[in-house]
C-alpha positions in Angstrom: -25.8 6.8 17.8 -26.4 3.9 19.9 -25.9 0.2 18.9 -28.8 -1.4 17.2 -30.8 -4.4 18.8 -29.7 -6.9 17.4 -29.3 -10.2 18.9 -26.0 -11.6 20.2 -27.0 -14.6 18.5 -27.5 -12.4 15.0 -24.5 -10.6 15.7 -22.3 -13.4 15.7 -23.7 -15.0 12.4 -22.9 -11.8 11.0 -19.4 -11.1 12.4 -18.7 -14.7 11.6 -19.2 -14.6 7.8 -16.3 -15.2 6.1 -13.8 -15.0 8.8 -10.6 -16.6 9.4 -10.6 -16.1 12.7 -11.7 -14.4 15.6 -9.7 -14.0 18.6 -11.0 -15.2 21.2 -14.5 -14.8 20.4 -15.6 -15.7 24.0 -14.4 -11.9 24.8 -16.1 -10.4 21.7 -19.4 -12.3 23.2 -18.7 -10.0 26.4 -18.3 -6.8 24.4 -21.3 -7.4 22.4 -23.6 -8.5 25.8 -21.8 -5.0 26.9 -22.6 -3.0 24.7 -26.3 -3.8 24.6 -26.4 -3.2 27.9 -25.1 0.3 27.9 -26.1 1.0 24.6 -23.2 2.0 23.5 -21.3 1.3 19.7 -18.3 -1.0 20.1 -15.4 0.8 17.9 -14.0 -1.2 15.1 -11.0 -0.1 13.4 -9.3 -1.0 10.5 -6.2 0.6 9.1 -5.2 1.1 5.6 -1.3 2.3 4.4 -1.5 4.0 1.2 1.0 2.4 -0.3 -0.8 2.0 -3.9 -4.0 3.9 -4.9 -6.2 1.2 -6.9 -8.4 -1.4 -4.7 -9.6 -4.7 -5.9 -12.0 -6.9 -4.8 -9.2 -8.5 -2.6 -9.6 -5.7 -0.5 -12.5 -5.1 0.0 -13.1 -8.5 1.8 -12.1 -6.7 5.0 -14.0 -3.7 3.8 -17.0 -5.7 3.3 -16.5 -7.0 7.0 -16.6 -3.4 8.2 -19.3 -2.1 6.4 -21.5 -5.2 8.2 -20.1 -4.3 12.0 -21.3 -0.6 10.3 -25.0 -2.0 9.5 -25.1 -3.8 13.2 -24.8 -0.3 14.4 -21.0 -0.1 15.8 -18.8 2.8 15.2 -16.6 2.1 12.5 -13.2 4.3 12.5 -10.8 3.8 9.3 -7.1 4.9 9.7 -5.6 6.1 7.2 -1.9 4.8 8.0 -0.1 8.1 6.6 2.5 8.1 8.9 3.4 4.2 9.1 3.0 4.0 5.2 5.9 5.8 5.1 7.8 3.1 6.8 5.4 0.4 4.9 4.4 -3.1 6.5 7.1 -5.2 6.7 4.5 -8.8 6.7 5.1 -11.3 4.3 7.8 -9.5 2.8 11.7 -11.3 2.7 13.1 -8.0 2.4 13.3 -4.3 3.5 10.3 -2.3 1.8 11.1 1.1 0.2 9.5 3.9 2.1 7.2 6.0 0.3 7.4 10.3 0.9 4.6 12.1 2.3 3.5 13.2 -1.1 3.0 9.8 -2.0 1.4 8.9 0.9 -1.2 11.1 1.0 -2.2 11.4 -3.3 -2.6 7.7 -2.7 -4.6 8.1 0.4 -7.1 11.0 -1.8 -7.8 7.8 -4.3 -8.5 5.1 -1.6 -10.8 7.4 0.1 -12.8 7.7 -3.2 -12.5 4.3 -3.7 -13.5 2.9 0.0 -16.7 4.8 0.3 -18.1 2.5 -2.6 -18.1 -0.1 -0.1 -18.3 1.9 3.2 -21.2 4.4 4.1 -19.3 7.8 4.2 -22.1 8.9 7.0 -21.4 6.5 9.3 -17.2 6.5 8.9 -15.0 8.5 11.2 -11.8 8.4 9.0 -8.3 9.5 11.0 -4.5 9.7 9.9 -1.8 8.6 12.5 0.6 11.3 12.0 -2.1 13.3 14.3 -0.7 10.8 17.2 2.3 9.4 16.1 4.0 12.4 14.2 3.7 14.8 17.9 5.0 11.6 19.9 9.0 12.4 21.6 12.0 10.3 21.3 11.1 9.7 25.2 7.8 8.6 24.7 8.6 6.5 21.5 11.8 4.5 23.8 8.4 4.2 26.3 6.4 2.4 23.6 9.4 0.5 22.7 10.0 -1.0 25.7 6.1 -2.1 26.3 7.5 -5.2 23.5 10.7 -7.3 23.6 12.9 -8.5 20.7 12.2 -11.8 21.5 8.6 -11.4 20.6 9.2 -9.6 17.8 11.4 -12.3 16.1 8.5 -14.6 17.0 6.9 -12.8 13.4 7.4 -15.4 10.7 8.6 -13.0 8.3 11.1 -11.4 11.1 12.3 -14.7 11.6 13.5 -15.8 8.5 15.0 -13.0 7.6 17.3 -13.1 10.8 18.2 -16.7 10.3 19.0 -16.1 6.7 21.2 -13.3 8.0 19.2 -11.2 5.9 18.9 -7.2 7.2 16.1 -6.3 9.0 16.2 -2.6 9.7 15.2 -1.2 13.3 12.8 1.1 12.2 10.7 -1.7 10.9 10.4 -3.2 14.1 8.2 -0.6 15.3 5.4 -0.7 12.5 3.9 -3.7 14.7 4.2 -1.2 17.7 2.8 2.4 16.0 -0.1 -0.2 14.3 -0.8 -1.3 17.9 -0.5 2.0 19.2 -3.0 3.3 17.1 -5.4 0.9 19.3 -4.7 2.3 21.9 -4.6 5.6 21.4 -8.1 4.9 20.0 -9.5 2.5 22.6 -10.5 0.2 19.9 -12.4 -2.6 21.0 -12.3 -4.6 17.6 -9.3 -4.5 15.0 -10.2 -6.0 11.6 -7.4 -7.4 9.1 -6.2 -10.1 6.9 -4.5 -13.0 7.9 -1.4 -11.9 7.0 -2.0 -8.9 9.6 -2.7 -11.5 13.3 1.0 -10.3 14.5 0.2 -6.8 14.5 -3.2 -7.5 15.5 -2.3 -9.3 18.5 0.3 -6.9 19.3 -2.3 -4.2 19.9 -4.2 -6.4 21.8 -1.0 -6.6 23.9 0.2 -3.0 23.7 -3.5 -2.1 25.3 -3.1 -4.5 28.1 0.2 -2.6 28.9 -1.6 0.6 29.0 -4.3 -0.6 31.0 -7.3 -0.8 28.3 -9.5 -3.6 27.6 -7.8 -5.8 24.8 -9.4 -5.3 21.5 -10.7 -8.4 19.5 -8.6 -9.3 16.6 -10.9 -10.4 13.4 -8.5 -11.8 10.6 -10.0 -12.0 7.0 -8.8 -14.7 4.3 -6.7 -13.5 1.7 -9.0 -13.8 -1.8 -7.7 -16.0 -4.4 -7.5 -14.1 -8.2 -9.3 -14.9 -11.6 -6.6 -17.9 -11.5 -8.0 -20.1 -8.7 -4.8 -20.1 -7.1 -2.7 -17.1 -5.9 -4.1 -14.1 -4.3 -5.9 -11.3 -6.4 -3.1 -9.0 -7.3 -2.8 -6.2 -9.9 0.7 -8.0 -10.7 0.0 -11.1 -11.2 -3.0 -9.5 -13.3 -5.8 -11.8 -11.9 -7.5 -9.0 -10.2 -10.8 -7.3 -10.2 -10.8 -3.4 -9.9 -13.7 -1.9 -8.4 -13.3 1.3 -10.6 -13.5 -1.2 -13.9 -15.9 -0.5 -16.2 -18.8 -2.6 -15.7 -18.6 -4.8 -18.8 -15.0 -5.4 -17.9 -15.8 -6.5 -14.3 -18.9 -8.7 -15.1 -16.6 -10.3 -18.2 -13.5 -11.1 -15.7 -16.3 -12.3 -12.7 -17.5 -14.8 -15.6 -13.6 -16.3 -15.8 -13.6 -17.2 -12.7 -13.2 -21.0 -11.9 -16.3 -22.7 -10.6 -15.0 -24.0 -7.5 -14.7 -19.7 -6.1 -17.9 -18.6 -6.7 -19.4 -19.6 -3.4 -16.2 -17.9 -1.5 -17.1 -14.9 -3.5 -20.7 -14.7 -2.8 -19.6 -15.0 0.9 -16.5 -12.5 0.8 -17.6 -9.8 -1.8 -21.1 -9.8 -2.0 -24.0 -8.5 0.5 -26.2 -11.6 -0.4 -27.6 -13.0 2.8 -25.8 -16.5 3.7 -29.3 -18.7 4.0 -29.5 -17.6 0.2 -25.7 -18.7 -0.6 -26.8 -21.9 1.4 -29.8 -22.4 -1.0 -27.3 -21.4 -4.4 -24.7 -24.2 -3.1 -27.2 -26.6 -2.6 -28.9 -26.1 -6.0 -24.9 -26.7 -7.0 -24.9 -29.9 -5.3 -27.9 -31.3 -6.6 -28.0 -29.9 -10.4 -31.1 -27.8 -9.9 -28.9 -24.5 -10.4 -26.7 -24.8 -13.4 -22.6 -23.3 -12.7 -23.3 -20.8 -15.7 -26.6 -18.9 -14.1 -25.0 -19.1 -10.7 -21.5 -16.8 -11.9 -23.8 -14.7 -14.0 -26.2 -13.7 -10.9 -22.7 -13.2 -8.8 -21.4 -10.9 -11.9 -24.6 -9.3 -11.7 -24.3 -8.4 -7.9 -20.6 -7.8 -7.8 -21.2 -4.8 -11.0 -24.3 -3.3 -9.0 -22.2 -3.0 -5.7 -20.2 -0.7 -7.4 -21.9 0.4 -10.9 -25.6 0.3 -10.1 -28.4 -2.2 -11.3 -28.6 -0.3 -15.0 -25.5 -0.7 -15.4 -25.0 -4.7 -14.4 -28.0 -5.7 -17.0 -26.5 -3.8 -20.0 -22.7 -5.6 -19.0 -24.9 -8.9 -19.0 -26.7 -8.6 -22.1 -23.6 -7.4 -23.6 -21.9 -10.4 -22.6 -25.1 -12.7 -23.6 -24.5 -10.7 -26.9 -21.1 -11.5 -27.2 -20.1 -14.5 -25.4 -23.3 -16.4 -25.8 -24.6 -15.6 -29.3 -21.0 -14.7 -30.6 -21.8 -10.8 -31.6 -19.7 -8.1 -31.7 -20.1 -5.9 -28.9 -21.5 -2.5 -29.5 -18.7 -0.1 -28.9 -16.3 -1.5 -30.7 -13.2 0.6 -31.0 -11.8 1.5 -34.2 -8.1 1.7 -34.4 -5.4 3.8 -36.5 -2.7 1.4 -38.1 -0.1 3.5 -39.6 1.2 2.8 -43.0 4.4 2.4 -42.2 3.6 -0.7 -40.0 2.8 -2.9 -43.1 5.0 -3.9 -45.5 3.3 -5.4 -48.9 -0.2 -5.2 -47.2 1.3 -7.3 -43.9 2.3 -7.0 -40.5 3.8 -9.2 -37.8 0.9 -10.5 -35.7 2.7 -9.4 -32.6 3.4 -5.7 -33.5 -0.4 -5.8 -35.0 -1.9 -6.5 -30.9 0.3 -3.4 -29.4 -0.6 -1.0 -32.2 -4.2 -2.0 -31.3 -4.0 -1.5 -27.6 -5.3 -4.8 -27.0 -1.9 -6.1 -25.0 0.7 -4.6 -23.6 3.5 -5.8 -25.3 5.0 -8.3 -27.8 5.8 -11.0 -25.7 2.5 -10.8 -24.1 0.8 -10.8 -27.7 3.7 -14.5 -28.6 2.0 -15.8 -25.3 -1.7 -15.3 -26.1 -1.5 -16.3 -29.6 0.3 -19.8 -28.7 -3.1 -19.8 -25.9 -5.0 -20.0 -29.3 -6.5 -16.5 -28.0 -6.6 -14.6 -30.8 -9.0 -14.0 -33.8 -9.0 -11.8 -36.8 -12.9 -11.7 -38.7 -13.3 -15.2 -36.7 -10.4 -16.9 -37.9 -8.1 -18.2 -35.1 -3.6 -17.1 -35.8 -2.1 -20.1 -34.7 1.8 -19.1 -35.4 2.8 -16.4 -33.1 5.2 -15.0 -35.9 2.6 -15.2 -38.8 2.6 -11.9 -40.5 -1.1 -11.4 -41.4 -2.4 -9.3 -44.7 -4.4 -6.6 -43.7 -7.3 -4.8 -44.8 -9.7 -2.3 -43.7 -12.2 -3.3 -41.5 -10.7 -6.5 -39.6 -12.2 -7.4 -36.8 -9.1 -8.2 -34.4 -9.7 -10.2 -30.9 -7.5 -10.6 -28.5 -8.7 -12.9 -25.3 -12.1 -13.4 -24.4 -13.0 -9.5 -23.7 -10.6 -7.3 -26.2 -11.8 -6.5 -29.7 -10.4 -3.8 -32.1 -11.3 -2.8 -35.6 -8.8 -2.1 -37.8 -8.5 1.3 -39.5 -5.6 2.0 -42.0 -3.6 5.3 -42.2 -1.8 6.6 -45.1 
């Protein structure tokens, strides 16, 4: 398929969008003007390690990157890092990760690639796994590959670096993920390698490994890291401020509407497809108080749900939370939950206990920490004291948070 005709100019805007950085984009101008010319795709890779099956919106900021290089026409090839997984990237981390077995590896690499194709377009995606280069490779060929990098550079890695002057271990074999990640450049011939920002070392590594095997050094594009539902760290399942993509619509558009005002316009730009002269128009409507902050996250709930639920089902999650949030309803599916009789004593039960039994948190401490947020109702009526125990009857009406409702169901 040859490269669409698309202006360098239009090109860049697009490849642009969102980006930390691109390095150096005087070269990627030369690749572009290039491939026009010949009429030939540029390939842009981007490698993924399995190391846990769920993807949240974090990730698919670089995804989203890909899938536009994929509408400008260029080949897009998606490595699946099964064989460096098992080693797992060392970046950002103060400490040796665990490796993963090839079982692991590749039932997490089955999810993602269900998971990826709601952003990519599976037509148009050559998907690969390095063990196909790296697994056949001898212990002559990998000392070759070694010696294309020196330890000096290596330790220039932040996270490398601290570790060795904290005397902390860094083990061998995790000096070569930077060299197998750049290696899979080359074997490729990739001209653009995509990533966050917390991937430029092993970015600019492959840039360096294919100068030493005689190849035209790929462009690195690094993507910012996505804060979570908190405004402050990045999305994370831990940290539970994340947004899956396999969430059920009402959940998604709910958590999109938690967000803190000042993100919205970095989501539209990093996790939506809406055109930037429109975000342009939405932040300026911000600015001057023609667009009020509620409409705007409710249209980027509503485009965030039909990116990976459909249009259907993004109005019913909005009129369910109009129904709910807005006019203070219960929502229509309302589960109704079996408390068993030998969880109340006299007709009570510890409010704590009450929120487990119900599925609506995790644990006890969790249920201590949203009841002192002032986060939880029974039929309306706010439980202040996080060790009230609470008469119960059949029928109550049990809310926990903004999105988590329960009706109470009582067993002999």
């Amino acid at each position: 398929m040859g490269v669409q005709v698309d202006s360098i100019e239009h090109q860049l805007e697009v490849l642009r969008r969102g980006t930390a950085e691109i390095i150096p984009e005087d070269e990627l101008i030369n690749k572009l003007v290039k491939s026009q010319r010949e009429g030939k795709p540029l390939k842009a890779k981007l490698g993924l390690d399995p190391t846990a099956p769920d993807i949240h919106l974090g990730h698919t900021v670089v995804l989203n990157k890909l899938r536009q290089i994929q509408d400008l026409g260029h080949h897009v090839i998606l490595i699946i890092g099964d064989f460096t997984g098992r080693i797992g990237d060392p970046s950002g981390r103060s400490e040796t990760r665990k490796q993963l077995t090839e079982a692991e590896v590749l039932a997490n690499a089955e999810t993602y690639k269900e998971q990826i194709f709601k952003v990519l377009d599976p037509n148009r995606t050559q998907i690969v796994f390095n063990s196909e280069w790296l697994g056949p490779m001898t212990f002559a060929q990998v000392v070759e590959l070694g010696a294309k990098y020196t330890l000096a550079r290596m330790l220039e890695r932040d996270d490398f670096s601290k570790r060795f002057k904290q005397g902390l271990p860094i083990s061998i074999h995790e000096l070569f993920y930077p060299l197998m990640q750049g290696y899979d450049s080359v074997y490729l011939q990739a001209d653009i390698e995509l990533g966050g920002t917390d991937q430029k070392f092993n970015l600019l590594v492959g840039r360096a490994l294919q100068r030493e095997y005689g190849q035209e050094p790929q462009i690195a594009i690094t993507m910012p890291i996505l804060e979570g539902l908190d405004g402050v760290q990045k999305m994370s399942k831990s940290l539970g401020n994340y947004v899956g993509i396999n969430e059920a619509p009402r959940e998604m558009y709910g958590k999109i509407m938690s967000l803190p005002d000042k993100l919205m316009l970095r989501y539209f730009e990093l996790v939506t497809r809406v055109p930037l002269s429109e975000i342009k128009q939405i932040a300026q409507g911000l600015e001057q108080g023609s667009l009020h902050p509620r409409d705007v996250k409710m249209r980027l709930a509503r485009e965030i749900v039909t990116m990976y639920h459909g249009s259907e089902a993004a109005q019913a999650a909005e009129a369910e939370f109009r129904k709910v949030f807005q006019q203070g309803e219960l929502p229509d599916d309302l589960p109704e939950v079996l408390v068993p009789a030998k969880e109340i004593t006299e007709g009570r039960i510890w409010i704590g206990r009450l929120l487990v039994v119900l599925n609506l948190v995790p644990s006890t401490s969790e249920a201590r920490r949203l009841v002192t947020q002032g986060g939880v109702q029974i039929d309306g009526q706010r439980i202040d004291d996080p060790a009230a125990n609470v008469l119960l009857k059949e029928g109550n009406v049990v809310r926990a948070g903004k999105r988590k409702f329960a009706r109470v169901k009582l067993g002999s």
